[in-house]
C-alpha positions in Angstrom: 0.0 0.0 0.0 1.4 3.3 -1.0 2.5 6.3 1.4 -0.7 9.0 0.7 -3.1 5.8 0.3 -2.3 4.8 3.8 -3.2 8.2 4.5 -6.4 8.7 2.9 -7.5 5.9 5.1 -7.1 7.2 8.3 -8.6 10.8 7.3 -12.1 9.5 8.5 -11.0 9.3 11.8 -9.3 12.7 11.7 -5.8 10.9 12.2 -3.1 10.1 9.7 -1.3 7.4 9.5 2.4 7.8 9.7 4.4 5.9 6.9 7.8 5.6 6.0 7.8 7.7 1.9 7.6 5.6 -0.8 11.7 4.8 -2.4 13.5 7.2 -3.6 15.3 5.2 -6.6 11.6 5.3 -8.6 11.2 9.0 -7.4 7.4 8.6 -8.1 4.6 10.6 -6.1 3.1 7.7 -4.7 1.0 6.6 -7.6 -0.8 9.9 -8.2 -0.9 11.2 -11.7 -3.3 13.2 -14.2 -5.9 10.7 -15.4 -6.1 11.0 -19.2 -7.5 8.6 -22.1 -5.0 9.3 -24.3 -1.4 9.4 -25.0 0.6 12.6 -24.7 -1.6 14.2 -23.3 -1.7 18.7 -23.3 -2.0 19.8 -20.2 -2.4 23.6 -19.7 -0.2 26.3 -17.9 -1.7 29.3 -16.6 1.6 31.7 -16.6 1.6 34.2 -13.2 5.0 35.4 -12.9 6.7 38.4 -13.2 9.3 38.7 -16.5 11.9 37.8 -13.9 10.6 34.5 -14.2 9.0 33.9 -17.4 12.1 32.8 -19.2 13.0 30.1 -16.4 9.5 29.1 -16.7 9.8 28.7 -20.2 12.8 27.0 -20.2 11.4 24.4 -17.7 8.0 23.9 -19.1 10.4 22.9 -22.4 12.4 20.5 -20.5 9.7 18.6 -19.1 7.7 18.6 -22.4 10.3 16.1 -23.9 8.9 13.8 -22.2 6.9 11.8 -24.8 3.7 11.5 -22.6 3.5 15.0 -22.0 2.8 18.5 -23.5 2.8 21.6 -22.0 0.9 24.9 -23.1 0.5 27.9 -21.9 -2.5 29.1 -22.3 -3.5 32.2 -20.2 -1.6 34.7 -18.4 -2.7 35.8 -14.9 -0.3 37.9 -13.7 -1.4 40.7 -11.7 -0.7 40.7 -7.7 -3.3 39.5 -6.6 -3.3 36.5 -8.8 0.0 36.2 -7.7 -0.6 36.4 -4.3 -3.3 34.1 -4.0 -2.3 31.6 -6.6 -5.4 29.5 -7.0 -6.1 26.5 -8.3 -8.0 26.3 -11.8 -9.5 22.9 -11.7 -7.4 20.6 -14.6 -4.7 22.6 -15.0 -1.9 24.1 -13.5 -0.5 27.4 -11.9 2.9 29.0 -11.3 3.0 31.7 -9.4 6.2 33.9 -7.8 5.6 37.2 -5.0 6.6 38.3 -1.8 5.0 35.3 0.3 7.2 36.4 3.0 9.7 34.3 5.4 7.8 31.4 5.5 10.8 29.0 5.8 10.5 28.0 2.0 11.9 28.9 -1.5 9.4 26.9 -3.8 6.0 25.1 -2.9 4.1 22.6 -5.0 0.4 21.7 -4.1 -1.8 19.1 -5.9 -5.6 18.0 -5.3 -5.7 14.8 -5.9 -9.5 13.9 -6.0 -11.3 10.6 -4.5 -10.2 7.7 -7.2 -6.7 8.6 -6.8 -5.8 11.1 -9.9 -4.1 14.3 -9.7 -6.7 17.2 -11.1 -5.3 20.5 -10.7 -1.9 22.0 -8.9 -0.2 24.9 -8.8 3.8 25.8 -7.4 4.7 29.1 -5.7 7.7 30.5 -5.7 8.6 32.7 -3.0 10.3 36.2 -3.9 11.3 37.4 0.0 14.0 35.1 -0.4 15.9 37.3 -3.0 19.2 36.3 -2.0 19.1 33.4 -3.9 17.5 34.1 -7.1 20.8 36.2 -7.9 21.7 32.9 -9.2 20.6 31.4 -12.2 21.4 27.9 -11.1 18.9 28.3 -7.9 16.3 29.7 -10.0 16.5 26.8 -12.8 16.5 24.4 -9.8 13.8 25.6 -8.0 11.3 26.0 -10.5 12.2 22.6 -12.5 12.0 21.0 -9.3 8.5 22.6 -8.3 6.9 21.9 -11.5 8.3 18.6 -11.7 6.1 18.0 -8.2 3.0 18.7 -10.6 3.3 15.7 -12.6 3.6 12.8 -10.2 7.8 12.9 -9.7 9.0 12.8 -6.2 12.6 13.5 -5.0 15.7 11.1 -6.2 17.5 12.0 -3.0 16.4 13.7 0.4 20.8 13.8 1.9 21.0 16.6 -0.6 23.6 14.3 -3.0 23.1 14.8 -6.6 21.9 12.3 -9.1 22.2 15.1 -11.6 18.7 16.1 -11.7 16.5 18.7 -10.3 14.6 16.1 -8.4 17.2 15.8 -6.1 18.1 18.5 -3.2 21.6 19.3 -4.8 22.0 22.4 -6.1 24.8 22.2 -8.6 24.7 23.0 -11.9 24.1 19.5 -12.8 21.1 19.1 -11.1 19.0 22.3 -12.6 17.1 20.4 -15.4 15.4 16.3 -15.5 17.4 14.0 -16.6 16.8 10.7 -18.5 15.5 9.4 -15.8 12.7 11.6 -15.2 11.6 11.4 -18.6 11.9 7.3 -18.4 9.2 7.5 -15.4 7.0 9.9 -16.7 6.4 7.7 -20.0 7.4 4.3 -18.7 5.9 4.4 -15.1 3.3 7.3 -13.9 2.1 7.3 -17.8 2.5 4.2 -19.0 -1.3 3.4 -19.0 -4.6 5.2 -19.5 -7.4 5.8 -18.1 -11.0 5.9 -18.8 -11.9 9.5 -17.9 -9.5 12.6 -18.1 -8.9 14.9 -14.7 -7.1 17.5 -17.2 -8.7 20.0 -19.1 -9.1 19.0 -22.2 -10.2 21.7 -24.1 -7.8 21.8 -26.6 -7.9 18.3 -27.8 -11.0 19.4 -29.2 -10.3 23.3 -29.6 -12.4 25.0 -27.7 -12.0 26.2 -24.0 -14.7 26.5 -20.8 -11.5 28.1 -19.1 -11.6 25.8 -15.9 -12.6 26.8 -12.7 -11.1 28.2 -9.7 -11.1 25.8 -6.7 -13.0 29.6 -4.7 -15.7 28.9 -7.6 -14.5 31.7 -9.9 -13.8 31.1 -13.8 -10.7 30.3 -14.2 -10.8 33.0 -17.6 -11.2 31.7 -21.1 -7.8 31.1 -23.8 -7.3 33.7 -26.1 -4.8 34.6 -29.2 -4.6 32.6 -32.5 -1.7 29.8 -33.5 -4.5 27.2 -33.3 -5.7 27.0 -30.1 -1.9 27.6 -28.5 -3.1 30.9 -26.3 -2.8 34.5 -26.3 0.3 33.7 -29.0 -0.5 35.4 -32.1 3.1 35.1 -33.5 3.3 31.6 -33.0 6.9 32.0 -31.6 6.4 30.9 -28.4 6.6 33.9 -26.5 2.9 35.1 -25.3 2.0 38.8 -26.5 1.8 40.2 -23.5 5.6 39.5 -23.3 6.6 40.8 -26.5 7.0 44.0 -24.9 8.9 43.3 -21.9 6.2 44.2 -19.8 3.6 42.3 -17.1 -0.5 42.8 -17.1 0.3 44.4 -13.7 2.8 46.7 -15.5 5.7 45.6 -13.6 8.9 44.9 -14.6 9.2 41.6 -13.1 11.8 40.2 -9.8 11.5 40.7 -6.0 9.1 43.4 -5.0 11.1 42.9 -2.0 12.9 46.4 -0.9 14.2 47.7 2.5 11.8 47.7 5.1 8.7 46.3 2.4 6.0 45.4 4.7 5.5 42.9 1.7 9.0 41.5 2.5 7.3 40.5 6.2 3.9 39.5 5.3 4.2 36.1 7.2 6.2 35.8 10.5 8.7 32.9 10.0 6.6 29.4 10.6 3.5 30.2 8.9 2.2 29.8 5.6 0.4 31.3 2.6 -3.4 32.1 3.6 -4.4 31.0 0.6 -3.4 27.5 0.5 -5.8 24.9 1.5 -5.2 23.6 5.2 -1.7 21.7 5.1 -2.9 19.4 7.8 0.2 17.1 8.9 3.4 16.7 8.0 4.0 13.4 6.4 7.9 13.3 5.8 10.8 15.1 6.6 14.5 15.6 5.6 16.6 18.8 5.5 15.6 20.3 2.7 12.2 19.5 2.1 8.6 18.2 3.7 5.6 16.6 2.6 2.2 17.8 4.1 -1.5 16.1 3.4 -4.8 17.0 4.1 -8.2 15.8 3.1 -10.7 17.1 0.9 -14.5 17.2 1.3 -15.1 15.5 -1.9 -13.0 12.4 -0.6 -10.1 13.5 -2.0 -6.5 14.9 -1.2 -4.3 18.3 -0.8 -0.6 17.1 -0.8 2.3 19.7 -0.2 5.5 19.4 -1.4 7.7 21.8 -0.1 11.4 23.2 -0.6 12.9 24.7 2.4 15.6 27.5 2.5 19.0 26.5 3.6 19.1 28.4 6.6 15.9 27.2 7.1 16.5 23.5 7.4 16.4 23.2 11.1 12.9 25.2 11.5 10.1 23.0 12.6 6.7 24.5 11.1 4.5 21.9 12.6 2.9 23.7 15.4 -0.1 26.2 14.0 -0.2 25.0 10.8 -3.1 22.5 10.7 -5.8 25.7 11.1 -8.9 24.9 8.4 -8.3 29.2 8.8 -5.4 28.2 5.6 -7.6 29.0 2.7 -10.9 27.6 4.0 -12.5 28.4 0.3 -10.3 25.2 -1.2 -13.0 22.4 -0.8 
């Protein structure tokens, strides 16, 4: 029995069941993946970062898409600060989100729902701008937001003793370990994809060209695709670069990067230990190592939050278990 099904069982009784995490050599999410009838399968991006992240965005969304069960569009841009901010979840597909979440203890978060039969149906990752100092380095920032997206698919980490299997699945941060390897790509297409389903958890508008936009787990639209290159998004010049970036410019107007400056009282927006408000309860901390934890919680339809997250380096030693199982963490997640 898997790490997060043992957990699901004891949810009825308002305990969790604590499990040793699932091998590291498979790196696999438990068995969690985005139910699809068909193989690849395009699974939309909803871009809201700042254009000091779009390009390492880009860049990773193109790793991971050659994968040969995968494809990866990006197909609306919701970048404005209060998108950012809240991040939410659009119900089959995903979000990727940077601000100023404050010193929360983390550098990147990943968060799936993973609904009653076991399949993954919408995520997001955060990426947390307070921590500035380390996003002077290209090498962290490939890392972080290859690693967090990677969550979003099903991979778990290769290591958790920070050694490098030259991958950005493990905690090493090296420059060998900033993009997936072979590996990665062998599970996705051999392993967590190497069967189908009979009902898709994606939105899968674009297999058949036209778009309901999703919906917000809050119960708001999750906005409609727009822009030409047949059905790719707001992308009239078919170059890969949405329009809105042509210019070098975000909806919000800003010019991208850490909003994070002096005495900010964005830059202190969470004391040290607590979390995003708008992130559905974590509820308990499943494993540990020194660079990263996995939280769960339970849904009301049956199903699952799970929380992957990627601590700080002068972070490692925090423990952010007390106060963090409030239902006050983004009660409007159900």
């Amino acid at each position: 029995m898997n790490l997060f099904r043992k957990i699901a069982l004891g949810i009825s009784g308002a305990l969790f069941v604590s499990v040793i995490p699932t091998a590291l050599a498979d790196h696999t999410w438990g068995t969690y993946h985005w139910a699809r009838t068909s193989s690849p399968f395009t699974l939309q991006v909803i871009d809201s970062v700042t254009n000091f992240w779009w390009a390492d965005l880009d860049f990773a969304l193109s790793n991971w898409a050659e994968a040969q069960s995968l494809e990866l569009q990006v197909t609306q841009t919701e970048n404005d600060e209060t998108t950012r901010s809240n991040c939410p979840m659009v119900t089959g597909k995903i979000r990727i989100c940077n601000w100023t979440y404050g010193q929360t203890g983390w550098l990147g978060l990943a968060t799936v729902g993973v609904d009653s039969s076991g399949h993954v149906d919408r995520g997001v990752t955060r990426i947390n701008d307070s921590y500035s100092a380390y996003w002077g380095n290209q090498t962290y920032k490939n890392k972080v937001v290859c690693h967090e997206v990677g969550h979003l698919f099903g991979l778990g980490h290769t290591s958790e003793d920070g050694s490098s299997q030259k991958t950005c699945m493990d905690y090493a941060f090296g420059t060998d370990s900033q993009f997936p390897n072979a590996h990665d790509y062998d599970l996705l297409d051999n392993t967590i994809y190497a069967h189908l389903d009979n009902h898709n958890s994606y939105d899968a508008s674009l297999d058949t060209g036209s778009s309901t936009g999703g919906t917000t787990t809050g119960g708001d639209t999750g906005g409609t695709t727009t822009g030409g290159c047949s059905g790719k998004g707001n992308d009239k010049n078919c170059n890969g670069i949405p329009d809105n970036r042509e210019s070098g410019s975000t909806t919000d107007g800003s010019t991208g990067g850490s909003t994070c400056r002096g005495n900010s009282k964005n830059c202190n927006k969470l004391e040290q230990g607590n979390w995003v408000s708008h992130l559905p309860p974590l509820g308990t901390r499943v494993a540990q190592s020194r660079r990263g934890e996995v939280w769960v919680s339970s849904r009301k339809d049956g199903g699952l939050w799970i929380h992957h997250v990627l601590l700080a380096e002068e972070n490692e030693q925090i423990d952010r278990g007390a106060g963090n199982d409030g239902h006050n963490h983004g009660a409007h997640h159900h």
